[in-house]
Steps between C-alpha positions, in 0.01 A plus 500: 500500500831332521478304228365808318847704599693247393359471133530931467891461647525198262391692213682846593820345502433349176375830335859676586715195469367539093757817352231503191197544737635811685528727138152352389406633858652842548707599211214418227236679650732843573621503120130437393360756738742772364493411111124423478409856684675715256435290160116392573374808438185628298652843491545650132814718444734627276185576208703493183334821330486690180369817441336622132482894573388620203425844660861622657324784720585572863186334608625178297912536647270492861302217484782314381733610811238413681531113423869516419508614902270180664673217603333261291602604126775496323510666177623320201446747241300809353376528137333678303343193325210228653598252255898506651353463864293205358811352351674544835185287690506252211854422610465505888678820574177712585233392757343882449456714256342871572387676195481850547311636176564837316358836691431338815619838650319727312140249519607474914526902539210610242235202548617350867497203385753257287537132398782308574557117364655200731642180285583239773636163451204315612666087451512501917152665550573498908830735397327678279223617655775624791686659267188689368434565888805681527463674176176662581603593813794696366258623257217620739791725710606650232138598424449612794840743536342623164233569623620668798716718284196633274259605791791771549480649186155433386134529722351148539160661537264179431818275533510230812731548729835297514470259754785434731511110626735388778506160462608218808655160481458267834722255611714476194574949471803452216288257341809270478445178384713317690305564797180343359721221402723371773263409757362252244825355397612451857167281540623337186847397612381389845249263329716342219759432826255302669257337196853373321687408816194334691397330242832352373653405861258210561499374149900519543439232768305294280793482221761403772273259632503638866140541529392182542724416731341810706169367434610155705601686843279611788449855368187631411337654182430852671890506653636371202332784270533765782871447532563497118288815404573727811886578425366673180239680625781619749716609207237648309433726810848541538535584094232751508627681787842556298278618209294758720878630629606524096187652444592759744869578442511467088182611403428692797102369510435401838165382739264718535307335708595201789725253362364258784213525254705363166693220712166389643358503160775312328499270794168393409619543099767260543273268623311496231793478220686204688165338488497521104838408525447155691165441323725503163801287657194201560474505132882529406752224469818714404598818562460609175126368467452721855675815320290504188158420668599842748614731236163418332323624747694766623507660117092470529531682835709761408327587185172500693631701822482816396896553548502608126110567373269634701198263599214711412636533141476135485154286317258444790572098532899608465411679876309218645737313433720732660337435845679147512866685438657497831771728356213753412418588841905504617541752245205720608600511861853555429437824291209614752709421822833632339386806285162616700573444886182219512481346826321136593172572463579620123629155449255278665311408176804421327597306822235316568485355134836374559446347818206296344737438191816357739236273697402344181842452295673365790268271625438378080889452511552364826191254420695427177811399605493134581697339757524127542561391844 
């Protein structure tokens, strides 16, 4: 034990003796946190739009308030000609065009019913089909008001009623995106601070030639490994508990449920990333061998966590492979603990997979890492 508080002083000292390891530590991650959760976002805004209303009726002038008034279109022009809003899409200054053909009032008042034409900008098919999400939606309201507005003046005998739907969003009510979001990235940022920094501190003592001169004293594998990885898996704790507090004052999204939970969780996490970590630094001879070999698989485990894409939208060998992601289940317990109030027991599958996963990375690196006397 002794021995074992010595090496964690040892290495303490020499973690805040370094001026360039305290940024990497503290400043990075705070910059990263704040930039990543407004810019990494699958939201679509600011619709460039152009209108061809080749009816000018009151009906027309509505429907186009109606979009000129939501949030996410901007109008860029109205014509009277489909071939001028085509020329504006060929050249990237329309994402939408709504055609709005001749007597759409008088067809909508006389025969109830009335076409209307959507061009969109399909290059980004995930954009688009938002963007025709949105459109529809505007669309369907106005339909509806329309609707509304005739069973005042005319009977409906024969007609269906208009249906009134009160809809309900859970756990995310504004349907902000930056709430679905910055759980994930914190789980990011806490694992590229201890993947890169485990990883690289014992290769670091392979270039300056200190380890072997470790490997000649009394101390043992277990103590040796112990007192290098534990400092990080202290600052990782310590990192993540400056994220929740960030969380909390900038973007106002706090816990929901026990934040014992998400400690104990990314206790067990950590675990399993400073595992990878050493496991990579027993194949590494430089530092920049043991940064290259972690960003590769950190870019596969990001990809495939679910931070960005959701799982079940992914092939079906894409989400067994999934199920080997450590960063996968991280993700899903930060969202569930920190967005819908889940408790232990919510966790325990997630949990248990982890602790089976930490057994068997450490004890593959520790069993690894060779030690000569």
């Amino acid at each position: 034990m002794k021995t074992i508080f010595h090496l964690l002083k040892k290495e303490f000292r020499q973690i805040f003796r370094n001026r360039a390891m305290l940024p990497i530590l503290f400043v990075m991650p705070a910059v990263q946190l704040l930039v990543l959760s407004f810019a990494a976002t699958f939201e679509v805004k600011n619709i460039s739009l152009h209108i061809v209303d080749n009816d000018q009726s009151s009906l027309s002038r509505d429907l186009t308030q109606k979009f000129l008034v939501s949030d996410h279109f901007k109008l860029t022009g109205i014509s009277f000609s489909s071939d001028e809003a085509l020329d504006d899409m060929q050249r990237h200054n329309t994402d939408v065009i709504l055609h709005i053909p001749e007597h759409f009032e008088r067809d909508l008042v006389r025969n109830q019913k009335a076409k209307l034409m959507l061009s969109i900008n399909a290059i980004d098919g995930a954009a688009a089909a938002v963007e025709n999400a949105y459109a529809t939606t505007i669309i369907h309201d106005f339909n509806e008001n329309i609707r509304i507005r005739m069973a005042d003046q005319i009977s409906l005998t024969g007609q269906p009623k208009v249906l009134s739907v009160t809809q309900s969003f859970w756990f995310n009510p504004e349907l902000d995106y930056k709430t679905f979001m910055v759980p994930g990235i914190l789980v990011l940022l806490v694992t590229m601070i201890a993947i890169f920094l485990a990883g690289m501190n014992i290769v670091r003592e392979k270039e300056i030639g200190t380890l072997e001169q470790i490997n000649v004293t009394p101390i043992k594998k277990h103590q040796f490994i112990i007192g290098k990885l534990l400092p990080f898996w202290i600052l990782a704790l310590v990192e993540l508990g400056v994220g929740l507090i960030m969380c909390r004052v900038i973007f106002g999204i706090g816990v929901a449920g026990s934040i014992w939970v998400v400690f104990l969780f990314a206790a067990v996490y950590l675990l399993v990333v400073l595992g990878i970590g050493l496991f990579i630094s027993n194949f590494t001879h430089t530092q920049q061998q043991a940064m290259f070999l972690s960003w590769f698989f950190m870019v596969i485990f990001i990809l495939m966590s679910g931070l960005f894409t959701p799982i079940d939208s992914m092939p079906h060998w894409a989400q067994v492979i999934t199920e080997f992601n450590p960063v996968r289940y991280f993700v899903e317990v930060m969202r569930m603990v920190m967005l819908k109030g889940a408790q232990l027991p919510d966790i325990l599958p997630q949990l248990s997979k982890l602790l089976v996963y930490a057994l068997v990375m450490n004890g593959l690196a520790v069993a690894g890492y060779r030690k000569v006397a």
